[in-house]
N, C-alpha and C positions, 0 to 999 in steps of 0.2 A: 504494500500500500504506500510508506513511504516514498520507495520507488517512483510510484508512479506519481505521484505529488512532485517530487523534483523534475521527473518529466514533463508536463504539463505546465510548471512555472517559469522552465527555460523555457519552453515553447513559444509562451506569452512573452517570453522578455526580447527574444528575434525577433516578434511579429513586429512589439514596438518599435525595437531598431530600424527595422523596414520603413516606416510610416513617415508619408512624407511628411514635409516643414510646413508651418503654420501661417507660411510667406509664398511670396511668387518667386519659384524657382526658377531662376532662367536655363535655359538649356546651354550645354557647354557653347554650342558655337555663337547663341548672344552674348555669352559672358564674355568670350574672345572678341567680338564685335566692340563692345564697350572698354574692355580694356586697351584693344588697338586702338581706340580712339582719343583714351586716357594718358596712355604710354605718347602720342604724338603732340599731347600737349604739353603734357609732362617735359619732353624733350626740347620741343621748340620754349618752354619756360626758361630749361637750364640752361641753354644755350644765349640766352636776351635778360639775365638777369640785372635790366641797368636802371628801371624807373622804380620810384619808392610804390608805386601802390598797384607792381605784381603781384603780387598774393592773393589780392583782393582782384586781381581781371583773373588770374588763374582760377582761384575757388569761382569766379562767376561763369568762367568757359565749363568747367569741371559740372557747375548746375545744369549751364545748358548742353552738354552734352550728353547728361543723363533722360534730360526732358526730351533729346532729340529720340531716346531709345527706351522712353516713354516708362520710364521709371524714376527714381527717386534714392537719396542717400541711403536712407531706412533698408530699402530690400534691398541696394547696393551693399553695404554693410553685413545685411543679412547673409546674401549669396557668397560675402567675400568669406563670412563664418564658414561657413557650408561645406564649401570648394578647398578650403584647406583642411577641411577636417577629413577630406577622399584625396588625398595625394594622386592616385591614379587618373581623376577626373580633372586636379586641377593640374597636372604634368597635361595631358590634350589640351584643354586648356589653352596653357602657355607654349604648346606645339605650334597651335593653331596661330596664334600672337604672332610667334616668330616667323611663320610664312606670311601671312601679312607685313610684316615687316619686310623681308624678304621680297614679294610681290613689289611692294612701292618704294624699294629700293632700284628694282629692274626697270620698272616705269621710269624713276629719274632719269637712271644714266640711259637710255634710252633716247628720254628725251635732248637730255645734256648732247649726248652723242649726236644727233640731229642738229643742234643750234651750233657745234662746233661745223660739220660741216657746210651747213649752209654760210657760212663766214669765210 
């Protein structure tokens, strides 16, 4: 009997592990979506850090770019919980990032490569 008491109480304790979040779970490839988008401003910040009231156009890019992908701090926050708490999910993830990054890296020089010829 005890036996089967210990069975039945794991059982229920996997179900709950399973059960999803109490939030809007974004699916790995909008999380990638929004953090390539994060990461590009991120970037273009670090690189122009010369006016006193950066921080404050960056946190205001950062809002709108959440609104552009029609979400908010809160479940941004939430998903970022999430995503690191699944190493495997947040490793794709940040696969996917880095081709993105890769992608409009190729587009640059690309284009770069075009305006140098045409000169």
């Amino acid at each position: 009997m005890a036996i089967l008491s210990v069975f039945f109480m794991s059982s229920c304790q996997s179900e709950k592990n399973e059960e999803l979040p109490d939030f809007s779970l974004y699916s790995e490839e909008e999380f990638a979506d929004i953090l390539f988008d994060l990461t590009m401003v991120e970037s273009a910040y670090r690189l122009n850090m010369t006016t006193a009231d950066a921080n404050l156009k960056r946190d205001k890019i950062h809002q709108s770019i959440l609104a552009i992908h029609k979400t908010d701090t809160l479940t941004f926050d939430q998903n970022w919980n999430y995503f690191s708490a699944e190493p495997d999910k947040m490793i794709n993830v940040y696969e996917m990032v880095i081709q993105k990054i890769d992608d409009e890296r190729q587009k640059r020089g690309a284009v770069i490569q075009k305006e140098i010829k045409e000169e």
